[in-house]
N, CA and C atoms as a LAMMPS dump frame, in Angstrom:
ITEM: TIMESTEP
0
ITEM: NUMBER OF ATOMS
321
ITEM: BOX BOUNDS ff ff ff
-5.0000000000000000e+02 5.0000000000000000e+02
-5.0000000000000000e+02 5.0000000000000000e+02
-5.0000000000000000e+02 5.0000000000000000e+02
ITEM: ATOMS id mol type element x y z
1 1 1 N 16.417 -219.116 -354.568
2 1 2 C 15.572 -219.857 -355.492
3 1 3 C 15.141 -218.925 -356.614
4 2 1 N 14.734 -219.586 -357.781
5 2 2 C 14.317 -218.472 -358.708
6 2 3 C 13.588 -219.345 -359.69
7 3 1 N 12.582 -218.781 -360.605
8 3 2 C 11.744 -219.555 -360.907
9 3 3 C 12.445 -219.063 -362.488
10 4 1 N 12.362 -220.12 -363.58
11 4 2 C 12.67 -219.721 -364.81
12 4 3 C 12.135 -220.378 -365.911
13 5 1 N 11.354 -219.026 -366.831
14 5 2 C 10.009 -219.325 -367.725
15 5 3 C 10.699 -218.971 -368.903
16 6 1 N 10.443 -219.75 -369.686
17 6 2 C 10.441 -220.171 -371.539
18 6 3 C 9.203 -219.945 -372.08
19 7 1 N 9.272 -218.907 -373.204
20 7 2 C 8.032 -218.673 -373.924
21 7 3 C 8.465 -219.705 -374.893
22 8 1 N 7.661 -220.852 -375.686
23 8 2 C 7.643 -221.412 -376.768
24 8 3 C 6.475 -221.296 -377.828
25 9 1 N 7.158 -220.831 -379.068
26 9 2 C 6.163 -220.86 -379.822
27 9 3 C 5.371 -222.217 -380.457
28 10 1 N 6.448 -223.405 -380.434
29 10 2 C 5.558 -224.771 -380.53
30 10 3 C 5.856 -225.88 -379.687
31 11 1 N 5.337 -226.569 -379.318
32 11 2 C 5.376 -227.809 -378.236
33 11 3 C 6.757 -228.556 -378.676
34 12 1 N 7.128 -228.392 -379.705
35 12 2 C 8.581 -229.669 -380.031
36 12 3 C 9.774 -229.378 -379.15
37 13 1 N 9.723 -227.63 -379.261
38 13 2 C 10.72 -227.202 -378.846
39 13 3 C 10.719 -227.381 -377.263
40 14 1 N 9.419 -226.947 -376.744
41 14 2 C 9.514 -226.631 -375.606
42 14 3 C 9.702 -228.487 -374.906
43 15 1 N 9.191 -229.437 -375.445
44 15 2 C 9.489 -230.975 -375.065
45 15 3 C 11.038 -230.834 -375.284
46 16 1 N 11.881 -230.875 -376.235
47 16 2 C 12.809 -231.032 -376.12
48 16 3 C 14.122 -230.185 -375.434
49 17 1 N 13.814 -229.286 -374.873
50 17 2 C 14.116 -228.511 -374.012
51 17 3 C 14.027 -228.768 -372.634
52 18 1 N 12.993 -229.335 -372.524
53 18 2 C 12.261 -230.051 -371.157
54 18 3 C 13.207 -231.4 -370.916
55 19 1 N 13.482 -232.447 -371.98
56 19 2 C 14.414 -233.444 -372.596
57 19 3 C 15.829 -233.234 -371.451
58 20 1 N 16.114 -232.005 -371.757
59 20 2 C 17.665 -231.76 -371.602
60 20 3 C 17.67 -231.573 -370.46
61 21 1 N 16.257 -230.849 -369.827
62 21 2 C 16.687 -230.516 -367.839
63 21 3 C 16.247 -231.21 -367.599
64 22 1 N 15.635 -232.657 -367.737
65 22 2 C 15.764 -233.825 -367.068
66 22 3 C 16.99 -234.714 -367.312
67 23 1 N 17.636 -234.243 -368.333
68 23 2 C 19.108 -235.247 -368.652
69 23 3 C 20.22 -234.392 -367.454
70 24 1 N 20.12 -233.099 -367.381
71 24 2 C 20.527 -232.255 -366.544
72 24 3 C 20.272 -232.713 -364.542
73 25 1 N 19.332 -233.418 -364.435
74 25 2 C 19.158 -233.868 -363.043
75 25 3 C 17.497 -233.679 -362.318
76 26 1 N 16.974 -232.495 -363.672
77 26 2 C 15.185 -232.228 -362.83
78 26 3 C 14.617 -233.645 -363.089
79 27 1 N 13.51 -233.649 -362.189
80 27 2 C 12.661 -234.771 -362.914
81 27 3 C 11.391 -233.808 -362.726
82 28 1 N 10.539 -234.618 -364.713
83 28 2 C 9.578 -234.501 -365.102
84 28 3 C 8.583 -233.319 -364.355
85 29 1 N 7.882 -234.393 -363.634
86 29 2 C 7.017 -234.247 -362.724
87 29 3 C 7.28 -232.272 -361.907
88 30 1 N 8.743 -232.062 -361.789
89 30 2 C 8.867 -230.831 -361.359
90 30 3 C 9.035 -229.432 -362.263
91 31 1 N 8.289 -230.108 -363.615
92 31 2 C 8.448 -228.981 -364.523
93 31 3 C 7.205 -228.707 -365.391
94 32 1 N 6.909 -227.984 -365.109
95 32 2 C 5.352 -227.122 -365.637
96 32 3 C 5.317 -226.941 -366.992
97 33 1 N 4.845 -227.723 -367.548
98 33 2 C 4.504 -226.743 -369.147
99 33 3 C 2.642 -226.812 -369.356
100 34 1 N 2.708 -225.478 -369.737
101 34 2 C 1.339 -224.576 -370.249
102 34 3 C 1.368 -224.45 -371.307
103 35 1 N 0.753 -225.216 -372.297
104 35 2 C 0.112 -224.976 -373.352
105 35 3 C -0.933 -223.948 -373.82
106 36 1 N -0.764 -222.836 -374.691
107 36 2 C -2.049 -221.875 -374.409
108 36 3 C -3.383 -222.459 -374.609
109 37 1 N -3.378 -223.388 -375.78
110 37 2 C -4.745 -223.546 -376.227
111 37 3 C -5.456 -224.77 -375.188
112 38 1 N -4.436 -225.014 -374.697
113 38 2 C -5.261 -226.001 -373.486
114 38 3 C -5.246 -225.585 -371.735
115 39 1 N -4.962 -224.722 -371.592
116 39 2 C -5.243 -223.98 -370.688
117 39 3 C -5.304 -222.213 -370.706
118 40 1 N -5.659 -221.43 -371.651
119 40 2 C -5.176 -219.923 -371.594
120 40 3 C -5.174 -219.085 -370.764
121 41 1 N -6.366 -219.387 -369.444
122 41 2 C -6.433 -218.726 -368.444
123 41 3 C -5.141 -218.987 -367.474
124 42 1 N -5.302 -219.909 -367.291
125 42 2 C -3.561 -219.938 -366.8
126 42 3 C -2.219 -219.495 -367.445
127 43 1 N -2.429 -219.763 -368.706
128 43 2 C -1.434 -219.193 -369.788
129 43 3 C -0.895 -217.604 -369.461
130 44 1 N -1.917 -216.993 -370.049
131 44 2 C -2.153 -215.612 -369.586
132 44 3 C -1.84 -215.448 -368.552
133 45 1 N -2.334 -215.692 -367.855
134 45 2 C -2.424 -215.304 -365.87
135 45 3 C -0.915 -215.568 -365.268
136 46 1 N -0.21 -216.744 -365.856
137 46 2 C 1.413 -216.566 -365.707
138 46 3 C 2.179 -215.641 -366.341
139 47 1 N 1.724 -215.322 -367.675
140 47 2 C 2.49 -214.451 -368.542
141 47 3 C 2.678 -212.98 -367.4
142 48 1 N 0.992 -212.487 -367.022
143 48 2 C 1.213 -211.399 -366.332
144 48 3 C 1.481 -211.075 -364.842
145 49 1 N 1.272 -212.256 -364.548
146 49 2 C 1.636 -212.648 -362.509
147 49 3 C 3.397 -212.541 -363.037
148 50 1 N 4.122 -213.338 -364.06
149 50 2 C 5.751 -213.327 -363.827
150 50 3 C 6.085 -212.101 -365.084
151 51 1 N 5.201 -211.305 -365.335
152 51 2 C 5.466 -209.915 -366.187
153 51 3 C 6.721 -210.779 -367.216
154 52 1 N 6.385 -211.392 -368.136
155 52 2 C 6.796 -212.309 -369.18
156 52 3 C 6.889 -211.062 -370.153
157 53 1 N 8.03 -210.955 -371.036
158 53 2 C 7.995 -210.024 -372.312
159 53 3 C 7.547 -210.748 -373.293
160 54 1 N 6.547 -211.02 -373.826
161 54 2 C 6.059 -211.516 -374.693
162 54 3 C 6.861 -211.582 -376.892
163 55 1 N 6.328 -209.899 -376.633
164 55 2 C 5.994 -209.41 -377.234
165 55 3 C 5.93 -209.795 -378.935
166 56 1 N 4.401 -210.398 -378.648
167 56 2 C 3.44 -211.09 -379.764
168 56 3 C 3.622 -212.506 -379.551
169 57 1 N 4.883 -213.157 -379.364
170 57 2 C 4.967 -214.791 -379.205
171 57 3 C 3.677 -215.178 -378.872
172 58 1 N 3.149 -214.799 -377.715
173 58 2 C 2.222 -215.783 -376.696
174 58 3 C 0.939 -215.55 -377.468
175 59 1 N 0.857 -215.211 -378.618
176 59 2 C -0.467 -215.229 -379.453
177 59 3 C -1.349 -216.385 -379.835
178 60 1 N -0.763 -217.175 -380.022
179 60 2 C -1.029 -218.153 -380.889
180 60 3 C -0.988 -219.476 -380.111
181 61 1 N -2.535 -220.124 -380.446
182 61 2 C -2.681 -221.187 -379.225
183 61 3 C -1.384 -222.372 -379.141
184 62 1 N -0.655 -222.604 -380.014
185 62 2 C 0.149 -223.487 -379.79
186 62 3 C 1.484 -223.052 -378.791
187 63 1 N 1.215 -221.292 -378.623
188 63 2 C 2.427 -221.401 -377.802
189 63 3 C 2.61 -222.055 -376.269
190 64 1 N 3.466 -222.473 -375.7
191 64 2 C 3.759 -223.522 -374.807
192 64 3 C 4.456 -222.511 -373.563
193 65 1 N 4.515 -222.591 -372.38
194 65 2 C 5.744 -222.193 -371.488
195 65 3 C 6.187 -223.303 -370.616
196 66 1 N 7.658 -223.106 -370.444
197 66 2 C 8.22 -223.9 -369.545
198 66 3 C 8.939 -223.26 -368.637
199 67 1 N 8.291 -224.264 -367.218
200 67 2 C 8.54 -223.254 -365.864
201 67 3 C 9.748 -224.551 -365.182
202 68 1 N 10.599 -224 -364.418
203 68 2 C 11.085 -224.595 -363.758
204 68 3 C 11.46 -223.971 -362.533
205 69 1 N 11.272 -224.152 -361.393
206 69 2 C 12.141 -223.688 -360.103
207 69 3 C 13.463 -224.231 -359.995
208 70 1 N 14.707 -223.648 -359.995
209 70 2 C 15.812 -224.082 -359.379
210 70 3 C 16.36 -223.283 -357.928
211 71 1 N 17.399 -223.995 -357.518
212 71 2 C 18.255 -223.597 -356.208
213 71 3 C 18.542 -222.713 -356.819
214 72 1 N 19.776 -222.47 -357.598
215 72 2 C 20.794 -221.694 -357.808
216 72 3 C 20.449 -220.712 -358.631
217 73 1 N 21.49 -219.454 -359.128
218 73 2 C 21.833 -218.691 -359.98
219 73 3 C 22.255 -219.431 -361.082
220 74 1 N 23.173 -220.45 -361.04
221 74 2 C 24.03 -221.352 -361.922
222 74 3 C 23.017 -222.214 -362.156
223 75 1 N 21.91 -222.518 -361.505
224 75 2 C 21.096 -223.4 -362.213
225 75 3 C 19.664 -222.834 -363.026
226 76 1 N 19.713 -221.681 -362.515
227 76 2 C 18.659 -220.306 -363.52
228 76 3 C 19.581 -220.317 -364.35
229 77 1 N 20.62 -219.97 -364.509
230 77 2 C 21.713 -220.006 -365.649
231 77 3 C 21.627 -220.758 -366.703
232 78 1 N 21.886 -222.348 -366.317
233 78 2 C 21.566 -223.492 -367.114
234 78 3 C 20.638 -223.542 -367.805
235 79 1 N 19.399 -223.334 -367.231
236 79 2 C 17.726 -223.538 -367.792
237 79 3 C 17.093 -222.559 -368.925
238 80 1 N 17.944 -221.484 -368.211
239 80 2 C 17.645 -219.916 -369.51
240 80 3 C 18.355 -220.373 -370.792
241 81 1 N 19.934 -220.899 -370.949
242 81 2 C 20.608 -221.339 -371.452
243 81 3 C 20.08 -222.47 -372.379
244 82 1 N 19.613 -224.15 -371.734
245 82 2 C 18.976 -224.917 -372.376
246 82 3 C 17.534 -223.95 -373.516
247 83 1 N 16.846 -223.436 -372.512
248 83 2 C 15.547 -222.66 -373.264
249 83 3 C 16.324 -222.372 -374.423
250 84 1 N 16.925 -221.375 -374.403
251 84 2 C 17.443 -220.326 -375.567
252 84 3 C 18.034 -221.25 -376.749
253 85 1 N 18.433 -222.138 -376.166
254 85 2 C 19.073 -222.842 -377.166
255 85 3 C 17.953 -223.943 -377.876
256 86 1 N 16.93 -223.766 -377.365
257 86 2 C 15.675 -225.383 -378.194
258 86 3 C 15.088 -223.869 -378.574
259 87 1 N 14.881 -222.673 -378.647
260 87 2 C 14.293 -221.575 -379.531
261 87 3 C 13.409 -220.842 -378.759
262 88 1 N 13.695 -220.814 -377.219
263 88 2 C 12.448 -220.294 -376.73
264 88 3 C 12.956 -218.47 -377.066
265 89 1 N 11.415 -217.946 -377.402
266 89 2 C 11.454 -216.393 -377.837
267 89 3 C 11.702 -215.494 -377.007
268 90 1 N 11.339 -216.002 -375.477
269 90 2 C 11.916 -214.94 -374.118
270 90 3 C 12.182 -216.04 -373.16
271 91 1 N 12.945 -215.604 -372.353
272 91 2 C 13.098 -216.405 -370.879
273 91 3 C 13.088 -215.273 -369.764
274 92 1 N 12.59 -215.722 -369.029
275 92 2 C 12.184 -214.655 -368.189
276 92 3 C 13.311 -215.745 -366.585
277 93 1 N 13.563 -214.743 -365.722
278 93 2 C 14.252 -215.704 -364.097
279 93 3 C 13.318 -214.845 -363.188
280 94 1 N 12.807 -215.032 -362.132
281 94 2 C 12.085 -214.89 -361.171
282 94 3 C 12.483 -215.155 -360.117
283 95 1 N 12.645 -214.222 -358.953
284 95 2 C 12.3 -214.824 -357.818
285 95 3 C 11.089 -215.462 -356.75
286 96 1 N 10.469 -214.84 -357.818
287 96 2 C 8.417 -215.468 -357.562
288 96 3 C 8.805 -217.209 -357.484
289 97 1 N 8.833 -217.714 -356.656
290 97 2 C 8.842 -219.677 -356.686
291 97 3 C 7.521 -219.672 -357.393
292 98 1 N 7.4 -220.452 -358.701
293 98 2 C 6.377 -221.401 -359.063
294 98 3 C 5.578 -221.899 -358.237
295 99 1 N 4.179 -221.864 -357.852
296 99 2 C 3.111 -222.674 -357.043
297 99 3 C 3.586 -224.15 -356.976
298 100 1 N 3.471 -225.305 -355.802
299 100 2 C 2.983 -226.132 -355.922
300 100 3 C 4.63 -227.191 -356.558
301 101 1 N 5.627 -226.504 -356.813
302 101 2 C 6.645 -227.485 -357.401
303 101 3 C 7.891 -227.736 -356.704
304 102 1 N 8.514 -228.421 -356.446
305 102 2 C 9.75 -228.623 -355.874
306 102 3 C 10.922 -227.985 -356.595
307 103 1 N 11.658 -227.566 -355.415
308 103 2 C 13.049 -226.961 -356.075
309 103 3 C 14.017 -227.887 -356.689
310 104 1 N 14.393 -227.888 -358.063
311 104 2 C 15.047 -228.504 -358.73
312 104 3 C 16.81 -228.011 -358.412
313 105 1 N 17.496 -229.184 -357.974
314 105 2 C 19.095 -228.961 -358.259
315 105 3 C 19.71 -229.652 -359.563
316 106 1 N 19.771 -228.716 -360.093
317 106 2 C 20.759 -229.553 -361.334
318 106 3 C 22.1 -229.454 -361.527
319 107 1 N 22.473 -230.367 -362.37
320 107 2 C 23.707 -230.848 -362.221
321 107 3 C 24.226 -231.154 -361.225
């Protein structure tokens, strides 16, 4: 299992990114997004619990993260992949499982 985080610098990206790993097979409900300015203590507190490379992105209250747990390597693969491609500034893969979410198989 491996957990895989998207720094976004604005909510469009990180929704439509989110868009694609539910067209991909996640549903909704199993994918975390943190908004800074509406939660920062959590914001923060993930950035440094999954040692996130920031560096400067996560400044600015509109930045967003998107967490997903998957099964696979090939499906950490996919998700880093989707991220990178809607503009996220880092993606981080983890083997830390996300609190509280179900393991997503995609595709």
């Amino acid at each position: 299992m491996r957990t895989v985080i998207g720094l976004f610098e604005g909510a469009d990206q990180a929704r439509e990114a989110l868009d694609d790993l539910v067209e991909f097979g996640a549903v909704q409900e199993q994918i975390t997004l943190l908004v800074r300015r509406d939660d920062s203590s959590a914001f923060d507190r993930a950035i440094a619990d999954y040692r996130i490379q920031a560096n400067g992105a996560a400044q600015g209250d509109e930045s967003v993260l998107l967490i997903i747990t998957v099964l696979s390597t090939f499906d950490a693969d996919l998700a880093r992949d989707t991220m990178v491609r809607h503009g996220a500034k880092t993606v981080a893969t983890r083997v830390k499982v996300w609190p509280h979410k179900r393991v997503v198989k995609l595709l």
